[in-house]
N, C-alpha and C positions, 0 to 999 in steps of 0.2 A: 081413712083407715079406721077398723073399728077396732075397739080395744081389747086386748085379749083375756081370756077367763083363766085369772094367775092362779094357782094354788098358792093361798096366802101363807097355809101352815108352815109349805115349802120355805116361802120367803121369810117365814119369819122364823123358822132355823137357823137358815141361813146368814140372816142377821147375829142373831146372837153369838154362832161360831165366831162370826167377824169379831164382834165386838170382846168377844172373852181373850182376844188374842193380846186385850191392851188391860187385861184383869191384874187388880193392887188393891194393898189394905182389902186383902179378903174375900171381899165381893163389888167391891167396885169397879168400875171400868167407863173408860173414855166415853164423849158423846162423837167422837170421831174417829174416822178409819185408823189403822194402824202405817204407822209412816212407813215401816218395811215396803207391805203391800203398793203404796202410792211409787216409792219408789224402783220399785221393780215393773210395773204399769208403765211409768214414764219412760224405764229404760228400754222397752220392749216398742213404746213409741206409742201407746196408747194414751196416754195424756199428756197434756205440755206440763212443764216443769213445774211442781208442786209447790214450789219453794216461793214464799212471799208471804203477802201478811190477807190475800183475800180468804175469806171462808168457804170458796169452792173453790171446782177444779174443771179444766176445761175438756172434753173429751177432743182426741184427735177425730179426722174422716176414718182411720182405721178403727180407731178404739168405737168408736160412738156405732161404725156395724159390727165390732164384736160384740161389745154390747147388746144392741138390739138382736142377736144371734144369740146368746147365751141365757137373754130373757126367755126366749120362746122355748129353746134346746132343755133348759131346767125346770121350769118354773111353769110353764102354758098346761092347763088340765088337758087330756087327751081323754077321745071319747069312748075308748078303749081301759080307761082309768076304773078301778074297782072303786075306790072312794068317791067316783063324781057321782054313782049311781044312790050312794046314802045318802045324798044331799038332797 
């Protein structure tokens, strides 16, 4: 499978939303996801249980094709995209 042409700026919006959700003292914020989120993932059955001491998280068979679905659905440049054209 070839890799797809992400719109990084996309994802790196996207990132930072995430991450402001866990913002303190100002301008700081977590280097990891917000536990809300994990937990609402798990309960919808998209990851196994978050809870323990590893530093990942395991995607379920649903969650890991939503995933791969909401990469492409967000994130995938379309050749149709006004921005792929100034690049």
């Amino acid at each position: 499978m070839t890799e797809p042409d992400l719109d990084t700026d996309k994802l790196d919006d996207a990132a930072l939303a995430i991450l402001s959700l866990t913002l303190h003292d100002g301008n700081r914020v977590w280097k990891g996801i917000d536990w809300s989120i994990t937990d609402r993932l798990h309960a919808k059955g998209l990851i196994y249980d978050p809870i323990g001491k590893a530093k990942s998280l395991a995607l379920t068979e649903d969650g890991l094709a939503r995933a791969e679905a909401a990469l492409v659905e967000l994130f995938v440049k379309r050749s149709d995209d006004p921005k792929r054209s100034e690049q």
